[in-house]
C-alpha positions in Angstrom: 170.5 196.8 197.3 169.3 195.1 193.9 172.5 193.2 193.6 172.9 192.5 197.4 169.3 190.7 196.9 170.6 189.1 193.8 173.7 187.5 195.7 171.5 186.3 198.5 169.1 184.4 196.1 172.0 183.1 193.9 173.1 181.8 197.7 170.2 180.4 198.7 169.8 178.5 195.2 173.0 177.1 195.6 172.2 175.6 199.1 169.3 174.1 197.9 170.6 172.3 194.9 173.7 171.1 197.3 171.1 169.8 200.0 169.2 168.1 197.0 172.2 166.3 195.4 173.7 165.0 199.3 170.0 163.7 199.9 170.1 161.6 196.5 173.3 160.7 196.9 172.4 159.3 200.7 169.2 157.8 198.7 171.6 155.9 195.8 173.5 154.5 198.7 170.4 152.4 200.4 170.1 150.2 197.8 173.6 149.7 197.7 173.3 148.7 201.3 170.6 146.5 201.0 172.2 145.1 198.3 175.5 143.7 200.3 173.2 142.7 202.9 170.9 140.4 200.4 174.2 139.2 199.2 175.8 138.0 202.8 172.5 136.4 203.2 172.8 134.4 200.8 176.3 133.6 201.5 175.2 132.4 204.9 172.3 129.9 203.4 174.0 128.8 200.6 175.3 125.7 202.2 171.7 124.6 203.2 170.6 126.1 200.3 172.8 123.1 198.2 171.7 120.5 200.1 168.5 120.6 201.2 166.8 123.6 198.9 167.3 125.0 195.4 170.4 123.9 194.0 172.8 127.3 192.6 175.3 128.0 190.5 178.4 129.5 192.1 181.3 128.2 191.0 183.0 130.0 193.4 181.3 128.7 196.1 181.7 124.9 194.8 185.8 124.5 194.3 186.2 121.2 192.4 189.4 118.6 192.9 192.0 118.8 190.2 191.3 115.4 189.4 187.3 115.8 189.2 186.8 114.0 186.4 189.1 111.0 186.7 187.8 107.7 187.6 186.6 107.4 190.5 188.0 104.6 193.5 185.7 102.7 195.0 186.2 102.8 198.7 183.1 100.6 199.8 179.7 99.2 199.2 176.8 98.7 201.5 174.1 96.7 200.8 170.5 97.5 201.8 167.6 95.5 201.3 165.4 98.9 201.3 166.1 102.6 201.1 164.5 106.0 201.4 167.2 108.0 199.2 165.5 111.6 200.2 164.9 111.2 203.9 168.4 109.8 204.0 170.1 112.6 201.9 168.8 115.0 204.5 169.9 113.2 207.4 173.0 112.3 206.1 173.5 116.1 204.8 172.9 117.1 208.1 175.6 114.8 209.6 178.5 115.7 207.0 177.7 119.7 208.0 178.6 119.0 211.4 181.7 117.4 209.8 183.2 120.3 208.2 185.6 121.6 211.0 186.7 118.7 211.6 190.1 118.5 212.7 189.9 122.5 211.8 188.0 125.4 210.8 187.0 124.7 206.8 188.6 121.2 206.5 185.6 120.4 204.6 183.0 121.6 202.1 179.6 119.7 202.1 177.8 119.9 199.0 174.4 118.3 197.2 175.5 116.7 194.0 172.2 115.9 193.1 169.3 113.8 194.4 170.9 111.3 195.5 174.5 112.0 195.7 176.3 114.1 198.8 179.9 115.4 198.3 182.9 116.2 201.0 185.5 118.0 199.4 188.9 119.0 201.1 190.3 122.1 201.4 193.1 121.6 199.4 191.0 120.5 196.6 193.2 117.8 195.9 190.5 115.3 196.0 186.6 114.5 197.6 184.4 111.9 198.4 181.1 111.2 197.3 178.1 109.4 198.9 175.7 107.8 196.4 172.4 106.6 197.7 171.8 104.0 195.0 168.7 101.8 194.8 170.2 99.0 196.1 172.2 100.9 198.8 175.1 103.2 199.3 178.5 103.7 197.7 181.3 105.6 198.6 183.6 107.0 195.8 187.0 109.1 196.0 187.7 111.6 193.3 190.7 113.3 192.8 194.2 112.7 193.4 194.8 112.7 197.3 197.1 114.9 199.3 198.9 113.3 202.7 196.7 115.3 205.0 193.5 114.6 202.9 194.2 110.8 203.6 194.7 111.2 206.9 191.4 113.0 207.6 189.2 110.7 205.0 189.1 108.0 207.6 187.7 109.5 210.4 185.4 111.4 208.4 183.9 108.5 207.1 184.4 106.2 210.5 181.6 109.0 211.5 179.7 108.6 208.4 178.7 104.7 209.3 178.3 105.4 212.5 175.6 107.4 211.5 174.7 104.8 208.6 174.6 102.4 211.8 172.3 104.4 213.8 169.9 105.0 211.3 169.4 101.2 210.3 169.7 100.0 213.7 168.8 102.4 216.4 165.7 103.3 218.2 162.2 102.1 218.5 161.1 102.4 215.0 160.0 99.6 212.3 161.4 97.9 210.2 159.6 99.2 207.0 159.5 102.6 208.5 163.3 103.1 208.3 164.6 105.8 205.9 167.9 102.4 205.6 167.2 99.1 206.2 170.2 96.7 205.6 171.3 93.3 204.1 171.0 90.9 207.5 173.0 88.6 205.6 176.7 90.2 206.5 177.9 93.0 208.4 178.1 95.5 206.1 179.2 98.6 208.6 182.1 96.7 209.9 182.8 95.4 206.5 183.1 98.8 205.1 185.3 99.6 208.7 187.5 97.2 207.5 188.2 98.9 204.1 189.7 102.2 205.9 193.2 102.4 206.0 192.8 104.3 209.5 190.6 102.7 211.7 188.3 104.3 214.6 189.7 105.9 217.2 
């Protein structure tokens, strides 16, 4: 009878030490959990996060063109006789995110440079383009060293890009002085830049 109890309490000890270790393991696990969720959040807001927020560094997030480094070409210039770099980096941010499918899923990765520069880069990271909002207006720069269907998407991405350049100077019932872009009057810079694109708009 002694040894019958005995087995029963060496039983029931062994159930309750199994019962502990599944509900610490089920209690390691939820943090785990959390922790994947945290980081697909942040995967999700990263993009705004780069170009409206606090700037992080993730290289893998941020693929750079082979030719990064290399002089840059000058695609155009246009004047302004006033500019509002931050409310225009926002707007303009805004535009080139509803660029990035464009022809296709991930043709394009918008990213915040800095304060006053906005990058597209293409999926084949064979070369970008950046938008500088300078004091005395905006410049358009390629980096890299261009693929075929990288040049042949460039130009309607940026046809795009001064339509919405256009439409901030010059549409809509808003003031002069109380435009984020005010342009030179003295040429038609829009059209001049147009006239720089090897493709033009369709």
């Amino acid at each position: 009878m002694k040894n019958l109890s005995c087995v029963i309490a060496s039983l029931l000890h062994l159930l309750i030490v199994q019962r502990c270790a599944s509900f610490q393991s089920g209690r390691n696990l939820m943090p785990q959990r959390k922790s994947n969720s945290l980081a697909q959040n942040r995967r999700d807001t990263s993009l705004a996060a780069s170009l409206f927020g606090k700037k992080e560094k993730d290289e893998s997030s941020s693929p750079q063109p082979q030719a990064a480094a290399s002089v840059p070409t000058r695609l155009f210039n246009i004047p302004a006789q006033s500019i509002k770099p931050g409310g225009l980096r926002v707007v303009l941010g805004f535009h080139l995110i509803g660029l990035q499918n464009t022809p296709d899923q991930g043709s394009w990765k918008a990213n915040q440079a800095s304060d006053t520069v906005l990058d597209m880069v293409f999926r084949d990271n064979s070369a970008k383009f950046s938008i500088t909002l300078g004091v005395e207006g905006i410049s358009v720069d390629r980096y890299g060293t261009p693929s075929l269907p990288y040049l042949l998407q460039e130009s309607v991405i940026l046809h795009s890009v001064l339509d919405e350049i256009n439409s901030i100077a010059n549409e809509g019932d808003i003031e002069a002085k109380d435009r984020l872009l005010q342009l030179d009057e003295s040429a038609d810079a829009i059209e001049e830049a147009r006239s720089t694109l090897p493709a033009r708009k369709a």
